[in-house]
C-alpha positions as CSV (number, residue, x, y, z in Angstrom):
1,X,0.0,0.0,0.0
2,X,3.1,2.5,1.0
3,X,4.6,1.8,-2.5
4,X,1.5,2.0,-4.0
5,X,0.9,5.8,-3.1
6,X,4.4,6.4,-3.7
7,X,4.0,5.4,-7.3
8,X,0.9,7.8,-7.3
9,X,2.2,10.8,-5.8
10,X,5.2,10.9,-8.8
11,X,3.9,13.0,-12.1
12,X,3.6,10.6,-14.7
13,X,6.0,12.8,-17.6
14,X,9.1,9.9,-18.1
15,X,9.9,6.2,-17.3
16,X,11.7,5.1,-14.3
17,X,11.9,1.8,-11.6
18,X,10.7,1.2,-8.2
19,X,12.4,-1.5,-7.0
20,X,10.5,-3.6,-4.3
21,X,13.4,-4.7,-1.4
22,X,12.1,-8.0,-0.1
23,X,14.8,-7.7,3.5
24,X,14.6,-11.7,3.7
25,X,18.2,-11.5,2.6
26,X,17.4,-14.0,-0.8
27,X,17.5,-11.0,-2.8
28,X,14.0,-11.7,-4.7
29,X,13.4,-8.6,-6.0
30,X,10.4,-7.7,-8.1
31,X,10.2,-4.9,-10.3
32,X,7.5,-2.4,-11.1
33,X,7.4,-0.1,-14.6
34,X,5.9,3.5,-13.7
35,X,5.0,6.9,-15.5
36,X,7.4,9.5,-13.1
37,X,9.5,12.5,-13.4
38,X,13.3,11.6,-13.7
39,X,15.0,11.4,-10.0
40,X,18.8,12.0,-9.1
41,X,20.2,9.3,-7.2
42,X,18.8,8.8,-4.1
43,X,18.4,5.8,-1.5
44,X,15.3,5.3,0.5
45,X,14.4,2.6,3.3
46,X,11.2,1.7,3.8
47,X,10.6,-0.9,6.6
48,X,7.5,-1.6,8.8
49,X,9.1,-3.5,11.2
50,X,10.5,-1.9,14.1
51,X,13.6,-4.5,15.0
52,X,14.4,-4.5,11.4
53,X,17.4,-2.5,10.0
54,X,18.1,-4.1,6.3
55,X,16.8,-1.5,4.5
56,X,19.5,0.6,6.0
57,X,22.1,-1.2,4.4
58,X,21.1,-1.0,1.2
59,X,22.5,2.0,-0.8
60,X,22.2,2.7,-4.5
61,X,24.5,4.6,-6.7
62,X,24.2,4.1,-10.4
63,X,20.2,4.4,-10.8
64,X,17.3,5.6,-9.1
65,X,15.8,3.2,-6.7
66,X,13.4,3.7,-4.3
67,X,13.8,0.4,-1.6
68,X,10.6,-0.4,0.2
69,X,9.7,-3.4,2.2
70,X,6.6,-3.3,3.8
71,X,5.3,0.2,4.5
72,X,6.9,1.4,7.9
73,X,8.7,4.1,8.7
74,X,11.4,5.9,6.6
75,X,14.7,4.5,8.4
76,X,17.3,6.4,6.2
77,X,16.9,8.5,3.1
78,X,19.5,10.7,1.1
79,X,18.8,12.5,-2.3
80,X,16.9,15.4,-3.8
81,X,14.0,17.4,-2.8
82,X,11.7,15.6,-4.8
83,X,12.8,12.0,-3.9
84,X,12.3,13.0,-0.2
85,X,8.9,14.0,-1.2
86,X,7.7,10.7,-2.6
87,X,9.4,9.2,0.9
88,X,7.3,11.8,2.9
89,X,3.8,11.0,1.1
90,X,4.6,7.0,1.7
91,X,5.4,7.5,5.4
92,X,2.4,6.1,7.6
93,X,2.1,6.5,11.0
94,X,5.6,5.0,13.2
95,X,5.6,1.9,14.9
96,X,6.0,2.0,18.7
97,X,9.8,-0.1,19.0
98,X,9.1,-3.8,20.5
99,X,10.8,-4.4,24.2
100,X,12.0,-7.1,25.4
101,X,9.0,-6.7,28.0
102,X,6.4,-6.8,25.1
103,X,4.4,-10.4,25.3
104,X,3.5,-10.5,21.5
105,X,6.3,-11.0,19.4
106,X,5.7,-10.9,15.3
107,X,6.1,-14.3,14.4
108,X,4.8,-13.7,11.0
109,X,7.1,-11.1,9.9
110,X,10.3,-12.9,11.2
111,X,9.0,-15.9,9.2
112,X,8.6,-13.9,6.2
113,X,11.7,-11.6,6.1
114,X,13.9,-13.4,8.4
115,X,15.2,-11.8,11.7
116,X,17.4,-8.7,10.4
117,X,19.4,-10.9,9.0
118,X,19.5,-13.5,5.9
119,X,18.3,-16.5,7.9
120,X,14.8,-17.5,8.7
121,X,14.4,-18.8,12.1
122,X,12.4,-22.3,11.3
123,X,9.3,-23.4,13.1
124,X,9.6,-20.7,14.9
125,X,5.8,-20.2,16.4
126,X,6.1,-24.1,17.5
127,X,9.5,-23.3,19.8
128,X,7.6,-20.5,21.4
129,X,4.5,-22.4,21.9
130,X,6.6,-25.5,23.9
131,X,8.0,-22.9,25.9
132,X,5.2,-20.4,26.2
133,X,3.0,-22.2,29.2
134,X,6.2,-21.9,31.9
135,X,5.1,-20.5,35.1
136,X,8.4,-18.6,34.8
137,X,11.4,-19.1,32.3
138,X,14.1,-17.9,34.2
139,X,16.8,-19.6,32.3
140,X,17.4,-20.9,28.9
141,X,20.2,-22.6,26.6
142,X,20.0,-22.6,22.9
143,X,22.8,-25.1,21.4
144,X,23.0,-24.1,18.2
145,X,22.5,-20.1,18.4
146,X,23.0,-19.6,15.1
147,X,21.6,-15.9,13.9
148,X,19.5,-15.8,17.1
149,X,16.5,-16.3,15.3
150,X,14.8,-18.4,18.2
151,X,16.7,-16.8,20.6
152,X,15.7,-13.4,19.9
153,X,12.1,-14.5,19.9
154,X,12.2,-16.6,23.7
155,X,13.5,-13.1,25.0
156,X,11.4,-10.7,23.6
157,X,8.8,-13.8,24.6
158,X,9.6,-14.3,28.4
159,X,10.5,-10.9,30.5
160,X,10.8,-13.0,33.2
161,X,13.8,-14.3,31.9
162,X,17.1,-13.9,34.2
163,X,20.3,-16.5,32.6
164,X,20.8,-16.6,28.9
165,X,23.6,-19.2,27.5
166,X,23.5,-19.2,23.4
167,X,26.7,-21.5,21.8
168,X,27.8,-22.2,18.5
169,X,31.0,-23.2,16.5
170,X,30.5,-20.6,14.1
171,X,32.7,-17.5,14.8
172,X,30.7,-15.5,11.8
173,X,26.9,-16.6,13.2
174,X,27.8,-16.0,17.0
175,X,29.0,-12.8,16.5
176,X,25.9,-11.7,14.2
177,X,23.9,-13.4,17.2
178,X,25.7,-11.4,19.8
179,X,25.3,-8.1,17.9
180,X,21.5,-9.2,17.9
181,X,21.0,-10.3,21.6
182,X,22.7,-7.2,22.6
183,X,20.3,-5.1,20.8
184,X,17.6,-6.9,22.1
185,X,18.8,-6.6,25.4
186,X,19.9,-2.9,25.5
187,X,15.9,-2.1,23.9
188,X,15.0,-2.9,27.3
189,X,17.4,-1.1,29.4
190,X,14.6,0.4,31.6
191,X,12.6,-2.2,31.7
192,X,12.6,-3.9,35.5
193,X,13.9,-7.3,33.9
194,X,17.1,-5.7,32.1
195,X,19.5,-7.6,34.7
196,X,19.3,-10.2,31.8
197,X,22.7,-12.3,32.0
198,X,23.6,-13.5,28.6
199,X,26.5,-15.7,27.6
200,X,27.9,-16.5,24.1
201,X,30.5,-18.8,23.7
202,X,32.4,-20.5,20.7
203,X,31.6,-23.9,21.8
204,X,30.1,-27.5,20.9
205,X,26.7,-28.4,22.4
206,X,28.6,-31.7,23.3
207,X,30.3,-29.8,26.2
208,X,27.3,-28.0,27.6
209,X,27.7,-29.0,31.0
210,X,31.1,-27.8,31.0
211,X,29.6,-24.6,30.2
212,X,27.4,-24.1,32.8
213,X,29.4,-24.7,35.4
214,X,31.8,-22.2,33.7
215,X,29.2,-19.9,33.5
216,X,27.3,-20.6,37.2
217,X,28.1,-23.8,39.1
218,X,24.4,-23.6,40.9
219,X,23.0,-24.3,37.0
220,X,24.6,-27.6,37.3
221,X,22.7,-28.4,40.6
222,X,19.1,-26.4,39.7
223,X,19.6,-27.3,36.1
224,X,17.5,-24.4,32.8
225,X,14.5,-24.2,32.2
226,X,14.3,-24.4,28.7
227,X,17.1,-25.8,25.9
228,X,16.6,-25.6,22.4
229,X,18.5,-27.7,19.2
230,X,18.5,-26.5,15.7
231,X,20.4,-29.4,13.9
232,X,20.1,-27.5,10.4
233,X,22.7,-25.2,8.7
234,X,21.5,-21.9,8.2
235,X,21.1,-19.6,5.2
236,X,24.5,-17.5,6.0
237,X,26.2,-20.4,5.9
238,X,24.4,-22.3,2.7
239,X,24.5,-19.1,1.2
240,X,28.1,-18.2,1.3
241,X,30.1,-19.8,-1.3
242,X,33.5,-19.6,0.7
243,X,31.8,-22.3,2.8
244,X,31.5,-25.1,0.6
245,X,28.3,-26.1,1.4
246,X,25.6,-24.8,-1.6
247,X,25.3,-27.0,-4.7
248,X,24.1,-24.5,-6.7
249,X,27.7,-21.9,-6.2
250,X,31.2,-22.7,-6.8
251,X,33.6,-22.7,-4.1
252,X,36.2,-24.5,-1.8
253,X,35.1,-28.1,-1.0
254,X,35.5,-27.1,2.6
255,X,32.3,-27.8,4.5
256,X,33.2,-27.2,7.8
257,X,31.2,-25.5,10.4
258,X,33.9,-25.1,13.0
259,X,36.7,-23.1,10.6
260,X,39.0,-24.3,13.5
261,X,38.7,-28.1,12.6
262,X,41.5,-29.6,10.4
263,X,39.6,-31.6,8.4
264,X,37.7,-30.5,5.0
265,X,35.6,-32.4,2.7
266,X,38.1,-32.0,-0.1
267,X,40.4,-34.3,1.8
268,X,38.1,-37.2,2.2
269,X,37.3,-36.5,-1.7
270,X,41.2,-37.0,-2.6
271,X,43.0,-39.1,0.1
272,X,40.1,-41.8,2.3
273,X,39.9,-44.9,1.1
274,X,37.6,-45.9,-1.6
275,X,35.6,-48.2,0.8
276,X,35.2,-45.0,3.3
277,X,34.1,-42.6,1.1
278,X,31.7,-45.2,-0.1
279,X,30.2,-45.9,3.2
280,X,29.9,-42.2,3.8
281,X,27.6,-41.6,0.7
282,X,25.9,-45.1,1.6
283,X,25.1,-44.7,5.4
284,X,25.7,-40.5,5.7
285,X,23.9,-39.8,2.3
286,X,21.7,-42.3,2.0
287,X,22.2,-42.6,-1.9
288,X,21.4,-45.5,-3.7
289,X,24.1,-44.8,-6.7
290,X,26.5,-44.4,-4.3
291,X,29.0,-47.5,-5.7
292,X,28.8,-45.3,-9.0
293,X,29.6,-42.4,-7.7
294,X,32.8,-43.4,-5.6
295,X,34.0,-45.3,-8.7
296,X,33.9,-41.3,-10.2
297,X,35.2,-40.1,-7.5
298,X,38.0,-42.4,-6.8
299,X,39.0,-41.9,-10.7
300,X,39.1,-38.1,-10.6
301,X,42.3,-38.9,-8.3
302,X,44.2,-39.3,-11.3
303,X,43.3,-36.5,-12.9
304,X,44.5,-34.5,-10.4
305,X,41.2,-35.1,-7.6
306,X,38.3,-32.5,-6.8
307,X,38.6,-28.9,-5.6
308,X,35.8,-27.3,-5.7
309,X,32.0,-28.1,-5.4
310,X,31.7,-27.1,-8.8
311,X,34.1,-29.8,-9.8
312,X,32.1,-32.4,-7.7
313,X,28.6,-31.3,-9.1
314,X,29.7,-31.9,-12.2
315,X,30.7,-35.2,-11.6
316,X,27.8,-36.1,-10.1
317,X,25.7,-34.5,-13.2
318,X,27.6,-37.0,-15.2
319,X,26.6,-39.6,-13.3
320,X,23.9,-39.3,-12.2
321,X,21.0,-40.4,-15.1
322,X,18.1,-38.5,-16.9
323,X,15.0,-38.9,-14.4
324,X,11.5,-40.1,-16.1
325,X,10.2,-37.5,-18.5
326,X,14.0,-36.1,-19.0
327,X,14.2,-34.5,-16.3
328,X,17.6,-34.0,-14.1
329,X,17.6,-35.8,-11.3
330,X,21.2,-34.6,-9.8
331,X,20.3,-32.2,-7.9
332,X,18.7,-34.5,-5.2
333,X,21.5,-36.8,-6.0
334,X,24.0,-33.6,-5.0
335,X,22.2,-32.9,-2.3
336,X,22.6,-36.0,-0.4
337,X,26.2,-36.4,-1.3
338,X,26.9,-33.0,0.2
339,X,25.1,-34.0,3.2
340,X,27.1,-36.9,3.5
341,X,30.3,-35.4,3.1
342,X,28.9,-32.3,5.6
343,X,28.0,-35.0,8.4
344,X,31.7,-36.7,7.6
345,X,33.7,-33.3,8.2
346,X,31.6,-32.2,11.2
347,X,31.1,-35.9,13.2
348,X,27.8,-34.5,13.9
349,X,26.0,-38.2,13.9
350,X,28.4,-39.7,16.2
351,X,28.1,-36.8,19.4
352,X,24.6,-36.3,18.6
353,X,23.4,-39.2,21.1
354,X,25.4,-38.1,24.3
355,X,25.2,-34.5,23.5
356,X,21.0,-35.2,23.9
357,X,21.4,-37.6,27.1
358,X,23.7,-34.2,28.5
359,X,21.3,-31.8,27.4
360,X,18.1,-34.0,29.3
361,X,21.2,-34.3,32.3
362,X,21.1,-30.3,32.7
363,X,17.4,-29.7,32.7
364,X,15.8,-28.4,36.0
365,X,12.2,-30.5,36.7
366,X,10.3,-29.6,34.4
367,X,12.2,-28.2,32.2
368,X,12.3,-28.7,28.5
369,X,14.2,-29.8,25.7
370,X,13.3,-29.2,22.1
371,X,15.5,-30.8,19.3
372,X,14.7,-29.4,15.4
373,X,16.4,-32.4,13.0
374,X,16.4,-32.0,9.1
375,X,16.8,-35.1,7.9
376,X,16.1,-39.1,8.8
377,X,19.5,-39.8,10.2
378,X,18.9,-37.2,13.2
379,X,15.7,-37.0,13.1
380,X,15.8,-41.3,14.1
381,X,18.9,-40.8,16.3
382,X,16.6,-37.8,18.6
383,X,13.6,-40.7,18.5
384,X,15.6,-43.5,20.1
385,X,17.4,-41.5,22.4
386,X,14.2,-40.0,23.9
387,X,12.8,-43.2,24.3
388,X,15.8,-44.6,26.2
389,X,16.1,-41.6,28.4
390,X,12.8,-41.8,29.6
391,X,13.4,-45.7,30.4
392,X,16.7,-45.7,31.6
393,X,15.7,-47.0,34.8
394,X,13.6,-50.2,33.2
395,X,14.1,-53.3,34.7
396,X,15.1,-56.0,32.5
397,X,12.5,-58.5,33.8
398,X,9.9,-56.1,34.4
399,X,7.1,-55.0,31.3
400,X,6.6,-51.4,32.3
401,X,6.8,-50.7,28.3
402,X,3.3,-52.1,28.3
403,X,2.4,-49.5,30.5
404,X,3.2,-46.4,28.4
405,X,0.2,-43.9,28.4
406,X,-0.8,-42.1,25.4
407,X,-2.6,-39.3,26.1
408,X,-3.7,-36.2,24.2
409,X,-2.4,-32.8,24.5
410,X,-5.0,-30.1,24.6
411,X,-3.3,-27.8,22.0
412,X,-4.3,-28.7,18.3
413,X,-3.0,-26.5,15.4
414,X,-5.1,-26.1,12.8
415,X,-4.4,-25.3,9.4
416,X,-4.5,-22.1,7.9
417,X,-6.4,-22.9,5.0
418,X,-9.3,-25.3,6.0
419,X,-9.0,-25.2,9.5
420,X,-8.8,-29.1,9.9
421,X,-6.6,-30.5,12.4
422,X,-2.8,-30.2,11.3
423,X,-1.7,-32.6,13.7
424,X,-2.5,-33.4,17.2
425,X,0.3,-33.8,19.9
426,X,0.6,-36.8,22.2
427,X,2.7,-38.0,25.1
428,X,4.7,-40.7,26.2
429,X,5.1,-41.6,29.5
430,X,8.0,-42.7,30.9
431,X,10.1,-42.8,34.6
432,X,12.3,-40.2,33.8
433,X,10.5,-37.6,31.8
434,X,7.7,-37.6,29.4
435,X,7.8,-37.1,25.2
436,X,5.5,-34.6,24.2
437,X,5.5,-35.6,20.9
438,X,4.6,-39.0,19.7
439,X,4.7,-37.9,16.7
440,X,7.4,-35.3,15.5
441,X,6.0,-31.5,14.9
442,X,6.1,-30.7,11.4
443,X,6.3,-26.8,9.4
444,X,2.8,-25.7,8.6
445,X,2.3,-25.4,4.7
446,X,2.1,-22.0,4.9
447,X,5.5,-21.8,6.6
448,X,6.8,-23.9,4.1
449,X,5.7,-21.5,1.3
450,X,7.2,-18.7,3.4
451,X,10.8,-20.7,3.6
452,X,10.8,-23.9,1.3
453,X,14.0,-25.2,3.2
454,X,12.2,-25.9,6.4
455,X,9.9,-28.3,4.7
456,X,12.4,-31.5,5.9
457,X,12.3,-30.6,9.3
458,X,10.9,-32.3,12.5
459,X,10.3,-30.9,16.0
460,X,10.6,-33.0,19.2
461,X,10.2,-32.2,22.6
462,X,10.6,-34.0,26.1
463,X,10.3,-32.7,29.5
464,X,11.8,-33.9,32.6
465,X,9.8,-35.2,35.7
């Protein structure tokens, strides 16, 4: 609507663009042909959320653009007279700047556009809802902190909160996540619950209980409230070709996502054994052509061996054959070798298990543990291991399995479109804690036409007795 009475209030004499800025960091821009008056160089940012600062980073030079998002307030303008105009006659009335103390948090626009940054935090109403009916979150971990998407959200969520711990081996994402949580933080600085503690560290989920008692030894004793696990990559990191991990750029075969680690995905290409690198894209990748495909791979050795993801796409291209109806089918086929090599380089399968029986370890009663998976492998790994931790304690000779209540949840999502019953959560019972989902928590199809790489993954949750 802001754009639209922008366009309106030009004089239609020449041609010129308006150039709609979608701040979801993809860069899907659409482009709208207008009657206007020529304009000098200007830059305008148009943005009607109040936490949101892409448009502000976006400057023009060459032509006139006039970047708009969704019809807030004009964050930053610089040009003529008459492009400051057009800006004034699309400025509505300012948004009021979210606190931290604020209870309503705009899940929808974060799903959308992404969180100030280029990554959209995923499932991102579901984690608030499994932590939203605390009495009182007063502390909360999140493993895998990424761009603070789901971090930003639980403390804008939860005023009551007092301890925040967010880790990650990324060096580039923590320190985008700290800039974040600081903002959020500082938002709030009058606010009665601004003695929030937060702690970011450059570490493995794998030694969270090393980190709380570096952080508080009482956490060890009283255990968090709250932990979250996003198991995924995220869109900074896809998206950057330096990193190695997009099948659709060229860059390093690197893959790592601790830049520390010695070990890169180029070197299992070139030096492993045939028979590893085969078992890799067998039990990492699940691929079916996988024999094939470390035949090719082994060959390209003598050629000199693979360098870049470019190099190793196009071997699989080559080997990969024509799907029914001639259509490629490599690019599913690349994007299970990459994930095989990406779960090789990182040894994320192999810590997963005792990193989730430590997480459950450092839960206070009550608390809660939700685990976000994005493919089979983890996704089955998260299943078994919640079913053993709330069993631990079986006896061998006793059939307490047997005994397992199933009982229904009174929250039921519905779906945007018909209203019919998305899914319906239940519990499992156990000795130790309870599963409160039977069945993993899947995106809502409306999410997934908001961010189509969250349609793999799977949301679990347990609680501790």
């Amino acid at each position: 609507m802001a754009m639209a009475a922008a366009a309106a209030a030009i004089p239609s004499l020449t041609k010129a663009l308006i150039k709609f800025h979608c701040h979801s960091g993809n860069r899907m821009l659409r482009r709208l042909r207008v009657l206007t008056t020529p304009l000098p160089s200007a830059s305008i940012s148009i943005c009607g959320y109040a936490n949101c600062s892409i448009g502000k980073k976006q400057k023009t030079k060459k032509k006139s653009w006039i970047n708009g998002g969704g019809g807030g307030c004009v964050s930053s303008a610089s040009g003529s007279a008459p492009a400051l105009a057009v800006a004034k006659a699309a400025e509505p009335a300012r948004v009021k700047r979210r606190t931290r103390s604020d209870k309503e948090f705009d899940v929808e626009h974060v799903q959308r556009y992404g969180d100030g940054e280029t990554h959209i935090p995923v499932m991102l109403g579901e984690v608030l809802e499994v932590f939203s009916n605390f009495p009182l979150l007063r502390s909360f971990v999140d493993c895998t902190v990424g761009a603070a998407g789901h971090s930003s959200a639980i403390i804008q969520a939860h005023p009551e909160l007092q301890l925040y711990v967010g880790l990650d081996v990324d060096p580039i994402a923590l320190e985008k996540a700290q800039a974040q949580i600081n903002a959020i933080s500082l938002c709030d600085s009058n606010s009665p619950t601004s003695d929030l503690k937060v702690y970011t560290l450059l570490k493995n989920f794998k030694h969270i209980k090393s980190v709380l008692a570096e952080v508080d030894e009482k956490l060890l004793n009283h255990g968090v409230d709250g932990i979250v696990m996003d198991l995924g990559m995220s869109s900074m990191q896809v998206n950057n070709a330096e990193r190695g991990f997009s099948v659709l750029v060229d860059g390093p075969l690197d893959m790592r996502m601790d830049p520390r680690a010695s070990l890169i995905a180029e070197d299992i290409l070139n030096s492993w054994p045939d028979a590893e690198v085969g078992r890799i894209l067998r039990e990492y990748g699940e691929e079916s052509n996988w024999r094939s495909l470390q035949n090719k791979i082994v060959r390209a050795r003598l050629g000199g061996g693979l360098h870049s993801t470019g190099e190793l796409v196009d071997l699989i291209r080559n080997t990969t054959a024509r799907t029914r109806g001639g259509r490629q089918g490599w690019i599913k086929t690349a994007t299970r070798v990459f994930q095989a090599l990406r779960i090789a380089v990182n040894n994320e399968l192999d810590t997963l298990e005792d990193s989730l029986y430590a997480c459950f370890d450092c839960l206070a009663p009550g608390g809660r543990l939700a685990v976000i998976s994005f493919h089979s492998l983890e996704d089955r790994i998260v299943k078994q291991t919640f079913l053993k931790i709330i069993e631990s304690d079986r006896k061998d000779d006793g059939d307490w399995g047997e005994e397992e209540k199933f009982t229904e949840d009174l929250r039921k999502i519905k779906n945007e479109n018909d209203g019919k019953e998305a899914w319906i959560r239940q519990m499992i019972n156990g000795r130790n804690g309870t599963i409160l989902t039977k069945r993993p928590i899947t995106p809502s199809e409306g999410e997934e036409r908001l961010n189509h790489r969250c349609r793999s993954a799977k949301l679990r949750v347990i609680q501790k007795v």
